[in-house]
N, C-alpha and C positions, 0 to 999 in steps of 0.2 A: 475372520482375523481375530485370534483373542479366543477366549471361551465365552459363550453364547449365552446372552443377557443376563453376565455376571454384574455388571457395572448397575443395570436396572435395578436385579434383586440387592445389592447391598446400597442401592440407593440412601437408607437414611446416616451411610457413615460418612457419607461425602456433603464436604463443606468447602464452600466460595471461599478463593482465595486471589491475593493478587499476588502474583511473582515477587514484587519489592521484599516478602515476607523471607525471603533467603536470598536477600543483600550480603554481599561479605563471605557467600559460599562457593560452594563446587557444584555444577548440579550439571546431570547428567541428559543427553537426547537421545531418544532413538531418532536416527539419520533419515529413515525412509520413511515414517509417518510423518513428517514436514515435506518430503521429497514429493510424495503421493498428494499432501493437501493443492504443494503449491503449483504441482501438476494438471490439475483438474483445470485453472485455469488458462492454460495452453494445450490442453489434449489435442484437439485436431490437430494440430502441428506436430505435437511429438505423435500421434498416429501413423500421419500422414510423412512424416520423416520432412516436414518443410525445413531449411536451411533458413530460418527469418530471426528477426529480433525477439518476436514473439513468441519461439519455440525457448527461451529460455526464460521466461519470466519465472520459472520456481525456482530461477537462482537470487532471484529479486525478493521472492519471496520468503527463503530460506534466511537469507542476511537479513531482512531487518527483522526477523524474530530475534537473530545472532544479537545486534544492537541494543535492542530493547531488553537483553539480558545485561548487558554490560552498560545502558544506560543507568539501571541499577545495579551496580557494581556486583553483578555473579558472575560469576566465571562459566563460562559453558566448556561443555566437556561431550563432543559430537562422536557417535558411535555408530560405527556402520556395520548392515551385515556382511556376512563373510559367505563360505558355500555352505553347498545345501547337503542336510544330512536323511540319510536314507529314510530314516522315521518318515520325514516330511516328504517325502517324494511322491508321494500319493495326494495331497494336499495339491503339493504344485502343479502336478499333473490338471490336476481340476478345474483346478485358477487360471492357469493357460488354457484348456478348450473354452473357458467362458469366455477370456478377454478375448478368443480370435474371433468366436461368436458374435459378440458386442461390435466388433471390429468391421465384418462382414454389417450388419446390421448400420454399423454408424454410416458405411459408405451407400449402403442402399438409398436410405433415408436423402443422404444429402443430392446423392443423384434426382433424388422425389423432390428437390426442394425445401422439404422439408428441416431448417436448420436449427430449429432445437431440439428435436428428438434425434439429430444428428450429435448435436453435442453431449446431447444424454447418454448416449451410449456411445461414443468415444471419448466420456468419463472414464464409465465403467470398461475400456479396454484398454486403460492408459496403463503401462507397467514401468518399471524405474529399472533403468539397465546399470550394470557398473560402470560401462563409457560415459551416463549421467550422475551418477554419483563420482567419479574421481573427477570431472568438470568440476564442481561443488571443491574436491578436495583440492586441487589447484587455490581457489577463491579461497579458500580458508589454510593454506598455509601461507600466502598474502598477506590477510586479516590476521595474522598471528594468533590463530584460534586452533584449543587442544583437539585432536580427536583420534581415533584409534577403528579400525577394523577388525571390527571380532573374526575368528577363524572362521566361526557358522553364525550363530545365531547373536544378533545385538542385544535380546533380551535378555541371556546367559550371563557374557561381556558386564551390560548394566547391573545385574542383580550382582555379580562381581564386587566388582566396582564401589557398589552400594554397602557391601559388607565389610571395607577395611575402611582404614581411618584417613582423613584429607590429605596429614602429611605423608600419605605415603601411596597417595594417586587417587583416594577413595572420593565419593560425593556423596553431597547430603539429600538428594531429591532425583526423582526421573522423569521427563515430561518424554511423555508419551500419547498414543491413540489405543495402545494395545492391552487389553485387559489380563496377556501370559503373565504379566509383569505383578502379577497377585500371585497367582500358582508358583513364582521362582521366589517367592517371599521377601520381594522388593520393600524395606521401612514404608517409604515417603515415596509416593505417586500422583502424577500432577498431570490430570484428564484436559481435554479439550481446552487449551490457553488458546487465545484469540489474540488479535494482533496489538491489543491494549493492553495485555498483562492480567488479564481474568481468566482463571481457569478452576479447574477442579480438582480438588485434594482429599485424598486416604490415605489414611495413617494405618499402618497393617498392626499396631500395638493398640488401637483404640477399636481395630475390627476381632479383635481377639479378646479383648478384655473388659467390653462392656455388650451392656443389651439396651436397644434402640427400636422402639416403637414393635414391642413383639417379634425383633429377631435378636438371635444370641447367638453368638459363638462363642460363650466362655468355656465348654466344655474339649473346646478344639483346640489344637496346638498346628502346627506350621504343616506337619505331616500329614494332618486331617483334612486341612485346607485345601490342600495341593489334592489330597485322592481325591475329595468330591467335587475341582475342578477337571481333572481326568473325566470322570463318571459323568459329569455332563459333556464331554466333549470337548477334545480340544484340537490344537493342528497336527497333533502326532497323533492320534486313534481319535477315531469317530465316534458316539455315545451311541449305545444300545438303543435301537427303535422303543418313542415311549419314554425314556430318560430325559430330564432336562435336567435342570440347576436346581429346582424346588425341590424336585424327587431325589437326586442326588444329597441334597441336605437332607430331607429326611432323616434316607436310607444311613447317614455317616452321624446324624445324630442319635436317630435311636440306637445305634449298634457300637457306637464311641470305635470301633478300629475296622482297618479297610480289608480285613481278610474278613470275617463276618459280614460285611454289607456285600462282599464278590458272592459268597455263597448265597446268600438270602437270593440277591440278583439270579445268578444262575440257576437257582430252582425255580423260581419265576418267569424268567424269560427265555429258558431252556429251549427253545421250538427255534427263539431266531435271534441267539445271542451267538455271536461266533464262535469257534471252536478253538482258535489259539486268545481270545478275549483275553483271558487273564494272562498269560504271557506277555502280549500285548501290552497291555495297563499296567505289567513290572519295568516295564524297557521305558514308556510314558514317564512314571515317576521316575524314574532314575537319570530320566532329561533333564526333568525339574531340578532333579537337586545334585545332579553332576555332569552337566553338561562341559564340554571344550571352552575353555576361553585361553586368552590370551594374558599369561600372568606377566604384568611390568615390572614387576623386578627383576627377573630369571628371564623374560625375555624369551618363553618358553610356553606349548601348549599343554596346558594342562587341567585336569578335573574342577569345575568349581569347588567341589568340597573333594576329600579325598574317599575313595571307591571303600564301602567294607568288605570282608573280607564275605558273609553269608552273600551278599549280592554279586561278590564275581563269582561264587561256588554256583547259585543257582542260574546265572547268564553263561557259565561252562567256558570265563572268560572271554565271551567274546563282544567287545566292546567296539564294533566297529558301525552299530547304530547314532555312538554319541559320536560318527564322522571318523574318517583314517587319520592316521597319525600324520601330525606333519613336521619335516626336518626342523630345526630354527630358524637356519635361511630362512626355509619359507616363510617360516609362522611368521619372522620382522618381515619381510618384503612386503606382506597382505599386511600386515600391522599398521604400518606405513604407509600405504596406498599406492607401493611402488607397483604391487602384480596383481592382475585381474583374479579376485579369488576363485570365479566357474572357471576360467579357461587355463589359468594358472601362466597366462603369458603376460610378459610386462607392458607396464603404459607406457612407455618409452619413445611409441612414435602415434601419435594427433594429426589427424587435417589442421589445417589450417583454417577451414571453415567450422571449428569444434575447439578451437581455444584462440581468445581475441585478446591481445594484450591490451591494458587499459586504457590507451590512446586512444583505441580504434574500438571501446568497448560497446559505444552506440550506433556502428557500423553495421549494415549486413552482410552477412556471410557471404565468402566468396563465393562464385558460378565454380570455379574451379579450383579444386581443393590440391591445397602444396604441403608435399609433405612436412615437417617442423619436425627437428630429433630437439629433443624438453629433457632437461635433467633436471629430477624434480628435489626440488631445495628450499627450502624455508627462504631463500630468497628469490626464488623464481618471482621473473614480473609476468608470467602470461596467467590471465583472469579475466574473467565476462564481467566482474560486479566485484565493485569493493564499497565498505561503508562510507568512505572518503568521496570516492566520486558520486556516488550517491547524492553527499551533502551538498557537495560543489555544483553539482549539476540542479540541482535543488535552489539554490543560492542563487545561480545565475538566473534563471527561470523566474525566480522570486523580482530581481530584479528588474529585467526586461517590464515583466508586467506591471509593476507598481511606473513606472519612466510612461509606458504606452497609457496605462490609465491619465494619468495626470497628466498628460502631454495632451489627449485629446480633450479633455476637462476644460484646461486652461485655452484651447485652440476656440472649443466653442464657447466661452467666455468670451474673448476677446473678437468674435465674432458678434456676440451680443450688445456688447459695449461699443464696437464703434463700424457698422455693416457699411455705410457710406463710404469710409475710408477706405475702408478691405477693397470695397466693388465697384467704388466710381472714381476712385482717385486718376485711372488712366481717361477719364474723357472728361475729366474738368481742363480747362482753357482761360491760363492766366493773360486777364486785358490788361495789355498799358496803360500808364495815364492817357500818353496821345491817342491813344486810340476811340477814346470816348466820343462820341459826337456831340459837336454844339450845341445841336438842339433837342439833348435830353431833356424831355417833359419833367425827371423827375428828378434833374439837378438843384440841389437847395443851393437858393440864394438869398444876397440880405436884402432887407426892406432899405428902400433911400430915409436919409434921418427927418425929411421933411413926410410926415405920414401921410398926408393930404394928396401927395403927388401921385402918379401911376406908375405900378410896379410891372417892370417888363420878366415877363414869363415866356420862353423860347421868342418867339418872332413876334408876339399880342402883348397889346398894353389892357392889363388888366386895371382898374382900380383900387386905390389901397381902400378898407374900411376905415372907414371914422374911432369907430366905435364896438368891441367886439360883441357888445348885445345887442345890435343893432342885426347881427347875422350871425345862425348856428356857422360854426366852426367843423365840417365834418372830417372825421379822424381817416388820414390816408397813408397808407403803406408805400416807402418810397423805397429804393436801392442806395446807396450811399457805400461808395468807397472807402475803405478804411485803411489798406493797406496793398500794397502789391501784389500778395495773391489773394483777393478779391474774400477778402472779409464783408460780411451781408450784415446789416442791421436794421433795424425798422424804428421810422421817426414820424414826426407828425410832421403838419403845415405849421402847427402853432409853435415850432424852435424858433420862427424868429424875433428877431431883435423887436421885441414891445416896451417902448421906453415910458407909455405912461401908464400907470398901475390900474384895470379895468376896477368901475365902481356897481355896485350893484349884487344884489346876491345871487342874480341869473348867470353873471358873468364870472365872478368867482368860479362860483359850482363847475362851470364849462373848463374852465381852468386847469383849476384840479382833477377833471375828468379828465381832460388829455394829459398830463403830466402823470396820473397814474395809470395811462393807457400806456403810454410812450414807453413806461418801464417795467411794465408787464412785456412789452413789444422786444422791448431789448432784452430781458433775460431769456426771452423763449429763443432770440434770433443770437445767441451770444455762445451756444454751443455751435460744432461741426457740422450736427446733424440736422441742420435747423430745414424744413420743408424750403427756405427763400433759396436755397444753393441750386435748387433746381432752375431755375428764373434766370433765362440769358440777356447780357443787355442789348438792348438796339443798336 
């Protein structure tokens, strides 16, 4: 695809660029090198003709390139090809026995198990049908995005395009995969952009008028360009066995024009250079620089530049290489996207499982497909993918998940903070007052006011102390009611009522011991979680 490690050899004119840098302009796409990128990631599907969601991710992929131009305010201007002109039929001819090759190959493989060399080669056998591009074109006259369908080829079209002025349909750049877009003497060319807006840029005025790291073209002009891209090879003739891009520079450098480098060639490679070669490589250039396009003003098909008058004399008029004529009917219907440009029949009737209106755009295809008559209209709502639902669908996604993060965050949170409540609340057992028994051991009660006397504890008459140095006071954990549903705190023996102030500094000290026991007891027993809640009473 392209001329053959052109892009390599003039490697040092190409300089990193982000898209932002034609803000505010027109800029032009070839349709099928997006088509093809965003292909690759659903090939087995589109191989395999699956009816799934995931057969159409390279419409997914196509838009948010769309987006990401108009994020930065350019205007995109999508350009599809049209049919195929005979030059090239040889080309295609090739490219189809390989993809069915690859084809056979991918199904082998996965039969084998084997599922990445399954995918590898039905990469390489994925092809972009026009039932897959007018899909795309539905979606983008939705998005209210420009685009046009060259008669034949979109690099014609673009190189077009490229040479008039904004206000009268032109643009200022082409993003592209395709290195033809050099040999049609495209200004501004914009290589492998990536889905961030980095890509690669040549300037066809700074590859002609300067010299960069020991290569030059200043001695070349557009017509020079263009032969020594024929001479290595391109999709319309094949390069002489032995010819590449180096040799063809050369040969168009030392000899400055392209009838003297044919001769030099042909006395050289005389044994296995064809014998219509150079007729050939007249019909080549005269692709390049008057190929069919589709002119929007006139709304008519016509030469990119106009024919002279020495080249229709020695082509004996017969121009039916650059493609047959087509009525203007036709030429607006393909313009437009209304007619299949191979088959020349209209889009007019879709399955239904082949165009999903945006309601139902994250549905999968029906089992059985109903026919749908589409009139196709800038306001048509049937479309796989719009930038809108995109966002939305986005948005809600966004949201769900940030609800489900933080929902489960705060669950186990609040699982950390209070586990008793969450896990034992259904087998706690609120006691009534009456229901306490009499003769709880661990009912506090008060001393009589005569200290001397015996204090009765459940059913035993204990004696009272005298004196509390007289006996350690040992600190005991008791239950104590607090309220109705069974609030737990922890007290000592020593709460009760001591009416005479102990003397002594053994007694003191004891004092203060339990009084800073007691309130260590009750902060620890003063939460929910306290270990006493487990403790049922007798």
């Amino acid at each position: 695809m392209g001329i053959p490690n052109l892009l390599r050899f003039v490697k040092p004119y190409i300089q990193p660029i982000h898209i932002k840098k034609y803000s505010g302009k027109r800029v032009g796409i070839d349709a099928y090198s997006w088509l093809h990128k965003g292909a690759y990631s659903c090939s087995m599907e589109l191989c395999l003709n699956k009816q799934t969601e995931a057969a159409r991710r390279y419409l997914r992929y196509f838009m948010h390139h769309i987006n990401l131009l108009r994020h930065h305010d350019i205007k995109p201007v999508v350009v599809f090809d049209g049919g195929d002109i005979p030059s090239k039929s040889s080309t295609e001819d090739a490219r189809s026995r390989k993809r069915h090759e690859n084809l056979a190959l991918a199904k082998e493989k996965l039969e084998e198990g084997n599922a990445q060399a399954a995918i590898d080669c039905f990469q390489r056998a994925v092809s972009i049908s026009p039932e897959m591009a007018h899909q795309l074109i539905q979606v983008l006259r939705v998005e209210n995005v420009e685009f046009v369908v060259a008669p034949y080829e979109a690099d014609a079209q673009l190189a077009y395009l490229s040479s008039i002025d904004a206000q009268d349909g032109g643009i200022a750049a082409v993003i592209t995969e395709d290195s033809d877009l050099m040999a049609y003497g495209c200004p501004a060319i914009i290589f492998k952009m990536d889905r961030h807006g980095n890509g690669d840029e040549i300037i066809m005025d700074e590859v002609l008028n300067s010299s960069r790291n020991g290569l030059s073209f200043q001695h070349f002009d557009k017509e020079l360009f263009t032969g020594m891209c024929v001479l290595a090879g391109c999709d319309f003739l094949p390069s002489v066995p032995g010819i590449g891009i180096k040799r063809a520079y050369s040969l168009v450098s030392k000899y400055r024009t392209i009838d003297r480098a044919l001769s030099v060639l042909s006395s050289e490679k005389a044994s296995i250079m064809p014998r219509d070669y150079c007729s050939s490589f007249q019909k080549a250039i005269a692709i390049f620089h008057h190929a069919r396009i589709y002119d929007i003003k006139s709304k008519k098909v016509e030469p990119m530049k106009p024919l002279p008058d020495a080249l229709l004399q020695a082509l004996h008029g017969d121009l039916d290489f650059l493609g047959p004529e087509l009525p203007p009917s036709i030429a607006i219907a393909i313009a437009e996207g209304l007619l299949n440009p191979i088959t020349m029949e209209p889009f007019d009737h879709l399955p239904a499982s082949d165009i999903q209106s945006s309601s139902t755009a994250d549905q999968d295809f029906n089992d059985s497909p109903v026919i749908l008559e589409i009139t196709p209209t800038k306001e048509s709502c049937f479309t796989i993918f719009s930038a809108k639902e995109e966002a939305e669908e986005k948005k809600t996604t966004g949201k769900l998940a940030y609800h489900n993060k933080y929902f489960h965050e705060a669950l186990a949170l609040r699982k950390l903070s209070a586990p008793t409540a969450c896990y034992h609340s259904k087998s706690e057992k609120i006691i009534e007052r009456g229901d306490l028994p009499k003769n709880n051991p661990f009912k506090r009660r008060k001393l009589p006011a005569n200290s001397g006397e015996a204090v009765s504890i459940g059913e035993e008459k204990v004696p009272a102390l005298a004196d509390p140095r007289e006996v350690g006071i040992d600190q005991v954990s008791i239950l104590t009611e607090v309220d109705l549903v069974d609030e737990i705190v922890c007290v000592t023996t020593s709460e009760v009522d001591i009416e005479a102030e102990p003397t002594g500094v053994m007694g003191v000290s004891k004092v203060e011991k339990k009084l800073s026991a007691k309130n260590k007891c009750q902060a620890m027993g003063s939460g929910r979680n306290s270990i006493l809640r487990f403790f049922n009473r007798l």
